[in-house]
N, C-alpha and C positions, 0 to 999 in steps of 0.2 A: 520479600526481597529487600537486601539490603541498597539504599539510594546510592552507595558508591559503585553500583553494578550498570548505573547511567552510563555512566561516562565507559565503562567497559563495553558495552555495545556501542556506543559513537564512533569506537575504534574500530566493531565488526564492520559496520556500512561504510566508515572510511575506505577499509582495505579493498573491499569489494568496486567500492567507485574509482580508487586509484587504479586497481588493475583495470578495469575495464573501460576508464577515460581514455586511456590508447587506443580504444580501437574505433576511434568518432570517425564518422565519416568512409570507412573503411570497406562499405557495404559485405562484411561478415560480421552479421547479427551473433553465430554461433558461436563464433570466436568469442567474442565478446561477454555475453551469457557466460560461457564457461571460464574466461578470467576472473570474473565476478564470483562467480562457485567455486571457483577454488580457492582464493582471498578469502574469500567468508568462514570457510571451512576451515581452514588452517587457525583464523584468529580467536573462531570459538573454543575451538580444543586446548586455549592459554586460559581460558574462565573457569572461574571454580562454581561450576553449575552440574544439575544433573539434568542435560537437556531431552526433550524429545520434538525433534519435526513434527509437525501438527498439517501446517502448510509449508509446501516444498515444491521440487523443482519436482516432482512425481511419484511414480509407485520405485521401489527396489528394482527392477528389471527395467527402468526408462532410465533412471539417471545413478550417475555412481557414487552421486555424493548431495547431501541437504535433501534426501528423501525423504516421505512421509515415511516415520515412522522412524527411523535414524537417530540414536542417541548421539549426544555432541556435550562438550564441554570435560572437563575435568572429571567429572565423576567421582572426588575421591574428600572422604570421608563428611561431614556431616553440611554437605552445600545442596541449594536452595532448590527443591523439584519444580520445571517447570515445562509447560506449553511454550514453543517456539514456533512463529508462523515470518515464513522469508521469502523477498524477492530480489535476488542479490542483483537484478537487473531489471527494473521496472522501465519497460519501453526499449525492448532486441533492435526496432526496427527505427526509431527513433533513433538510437545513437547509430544503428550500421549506414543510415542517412544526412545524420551529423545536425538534427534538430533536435531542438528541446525541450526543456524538461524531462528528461532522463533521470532515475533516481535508484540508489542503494538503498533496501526498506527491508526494519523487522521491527516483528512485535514480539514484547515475552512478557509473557501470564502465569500466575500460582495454576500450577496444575490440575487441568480442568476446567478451565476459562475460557477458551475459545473455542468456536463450532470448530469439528474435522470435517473441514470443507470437500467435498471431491473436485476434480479438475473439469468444470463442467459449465455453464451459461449461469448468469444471476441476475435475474432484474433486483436494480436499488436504486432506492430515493435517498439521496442525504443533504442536511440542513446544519448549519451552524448552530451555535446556542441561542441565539434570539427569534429560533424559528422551532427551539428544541418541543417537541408534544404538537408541534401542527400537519406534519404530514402521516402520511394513510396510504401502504402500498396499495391497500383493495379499493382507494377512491382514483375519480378520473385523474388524467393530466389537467383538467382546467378546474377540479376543486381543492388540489395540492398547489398548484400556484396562486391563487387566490386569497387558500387559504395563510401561506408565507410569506405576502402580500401584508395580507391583516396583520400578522405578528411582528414583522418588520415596522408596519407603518408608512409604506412603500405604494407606489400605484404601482399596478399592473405593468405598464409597461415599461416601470425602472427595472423591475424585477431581469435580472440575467440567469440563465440557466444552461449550466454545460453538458455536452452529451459525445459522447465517441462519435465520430463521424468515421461510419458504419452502414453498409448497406442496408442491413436489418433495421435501421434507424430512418431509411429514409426513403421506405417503398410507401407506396399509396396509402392515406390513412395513419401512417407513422409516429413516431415520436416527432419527430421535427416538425409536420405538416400539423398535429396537434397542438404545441409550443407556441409554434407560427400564427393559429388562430384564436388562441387565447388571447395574443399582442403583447405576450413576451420577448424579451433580447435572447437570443441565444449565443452560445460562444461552444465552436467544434474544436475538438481536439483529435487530435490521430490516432493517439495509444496514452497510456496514462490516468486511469480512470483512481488510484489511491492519489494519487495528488489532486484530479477534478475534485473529489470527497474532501479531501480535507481543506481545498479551496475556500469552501463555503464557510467553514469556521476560523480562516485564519483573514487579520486585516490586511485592508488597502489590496485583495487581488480583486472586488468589484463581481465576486458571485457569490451570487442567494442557494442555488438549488441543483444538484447533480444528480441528473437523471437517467435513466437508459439501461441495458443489458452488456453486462461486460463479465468476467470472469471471477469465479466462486471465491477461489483465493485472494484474488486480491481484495472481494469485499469484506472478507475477515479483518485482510490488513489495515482499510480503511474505518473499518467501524473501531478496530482498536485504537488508531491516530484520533477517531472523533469521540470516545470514550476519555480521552484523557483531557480535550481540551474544553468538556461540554458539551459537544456537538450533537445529532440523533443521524439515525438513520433505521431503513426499513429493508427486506428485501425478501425475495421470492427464490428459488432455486429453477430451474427452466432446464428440466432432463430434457434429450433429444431423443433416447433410443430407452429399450426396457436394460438395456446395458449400462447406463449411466445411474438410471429409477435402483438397481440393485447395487451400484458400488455406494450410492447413499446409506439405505440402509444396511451395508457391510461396515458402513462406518457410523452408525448411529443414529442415522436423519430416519425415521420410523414414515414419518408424512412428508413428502419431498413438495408438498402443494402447499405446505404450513407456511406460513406468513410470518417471517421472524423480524424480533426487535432488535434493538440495541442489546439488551442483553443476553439475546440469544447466540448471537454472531462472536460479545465479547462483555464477561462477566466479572462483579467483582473491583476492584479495588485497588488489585495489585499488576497494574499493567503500566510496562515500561517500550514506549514508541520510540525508533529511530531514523531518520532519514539522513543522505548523505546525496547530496548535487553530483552527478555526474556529468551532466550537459547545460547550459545556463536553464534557469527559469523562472516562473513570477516568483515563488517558492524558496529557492534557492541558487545560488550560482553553482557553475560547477568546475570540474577539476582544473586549475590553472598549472599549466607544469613553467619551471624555470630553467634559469642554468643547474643548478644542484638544489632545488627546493619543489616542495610542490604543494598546491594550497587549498584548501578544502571546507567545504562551508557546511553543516551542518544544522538539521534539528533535533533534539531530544525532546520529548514530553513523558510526565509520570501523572497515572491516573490517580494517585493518594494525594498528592497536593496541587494537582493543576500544573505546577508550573513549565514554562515552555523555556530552553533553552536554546539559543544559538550560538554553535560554537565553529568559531574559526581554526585553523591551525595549518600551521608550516610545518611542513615533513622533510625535514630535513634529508635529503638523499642520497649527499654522499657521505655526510657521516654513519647512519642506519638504513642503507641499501636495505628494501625492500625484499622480503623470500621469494616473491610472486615474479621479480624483477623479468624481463623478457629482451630477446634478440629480437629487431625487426629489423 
């Protein structure tokens, strides 16, 4: 992929969090969600790419647009085949409650790079670079903390570790109640578990280790964010029913019990990450609207040279009104 196609997706996550910054606090998640999907979708179809959804907002018959499986982009004459995996609204309920860390998020990979995830439960452990080769989904909670501990150079109980605060996280015996007796810090979050990930390898947010069960998709998009800037991660697939066991292997996953790495989640060389602030957070700010302007903070990362980019920008509004623009 050519590097000038960066900044060409900073525009997709833009579009998506401008539309859907409107609807903070608004308690319709749905709404919300789908200004984001349709922002997205519109500004991909301006890219000279020949895209396929990998990860999307579902099958063909749930959603009407950024499906698995959904070609997107220009498609016209000799531009770049690629794996696209999207969350044109990472955290529905987050913004339809008006808290944050709310985020516009996609990954694009040379085709063929990223797991086709199913819409389904994932346990994942993820660690920054200076913890990168120390954790082990098949070991305990208390030999993975210990272990990123030792690699840090950290006691036990600096070590912070974030987790969806989740019921499934905090029945008897739990991840939390394990966490807790290790004499680790922990830090809960609501929703948002590609930003908990990539927490761990960006500075100054003050966490080592992201742990817990959260959503297939999004750990695609997280191992792609932690693929570019260094980072590692692990995870498990967690079917519920023999109906979830076979839409994996419908899409490729042969052993659904398999233990995948970093490279199995997101492979390769040629991975271009995007994020876009919807809602403030440690992460990013989010959408500031003005009299005629509106302001948007962004990250980009490219897994061929590491570098991370932060981009601001004023959107000028009533010179280049927005397509997505809405009555409320």
């Amino acid at each position: 992929m050519q590097r000038e196609l960066a900044i060409e997706f900073v525009r997709v996550t833009e579009a998506a969090a401008l539309a859907s910054a409107r609807w903070m606090g608004r308690g319709d998640k749905d709404s919300a969600d789908q200004a984001a999907v349709d922002a997205m979708r519109g500004m991909f179809d301006t890219i000279d790419i020949d895209g396929e959804v990998v990860i999307g907002e579902g099958e063909i018959d749930e959603a009407p647009m950024l499906y698995i499986g959904e070609k997107i982009g220009t498609r016209a004459g000799e531009v770049p085949k690629v794996d696209i995996a999207v969350d044109p609204l990472e955290g529905t309920t987050i913004i339809a409650e008006g808290r944050p860390n709310a985020l516009s998020v996609l990954a694009v990979a040379s085709h063929g790079s990223l797991l086709h995830a199913p819409d389904m439960y994932m346990d994942k452990i993820a660690v920054g670079p200076d913890a990168k080769g120390a954790i082990d989904i098949d070991a305990s909670v208390e030999e993975n903390i210990k272990a990123v501990a030792k690699a840090k150079g950290k006691a036990i109980e600096d070590i912070t570790v974030v987790i969806l605060d989740k019921p499934r996280h905090r029945v008897e015996d739990g991840l939390i109640e394990q966490v807790r007796r290790v004499g680790a810090r922990i830090k809960l979050i609501k929703d948002g578990d590609v930003a908990g990930a990539l927490a761990t390898a960006l500075p100054d947010t003050g966490v080592d280790i992201m742990m817990g069960i959260g959503g297939a998709p999004e750990g695609v998009l997280a191992a792609a964010g932690l693929k570019c800037i260094g980072g590692d991660m692990q995870a498990r697939l967690i079917p519920r029913n023999d109906e979830e066991i076979e839409r994996a292997k419908e899409m490729g996953i042969d052993n659904v019990n398999e233990a995948l790495r970093l490279e199995d989640l997101a492979a390769g060389d040629e991975i271009i990450f995007s994020a876009t602030g919807v809602t403030d957070g440690e992460m990013l700010k989010g959408v500031r609207f003005q009299e005629n302007n509106a302001i948007t903070h962004s990250l980009v990362m490219r897994s061929k040279t590491g570098t991370m980019r932060l981009v601001e920008a004023i959107h000028c509004l009533d010179q280049k009104p927005l397509p997505f623009d809405q009555e409320f």
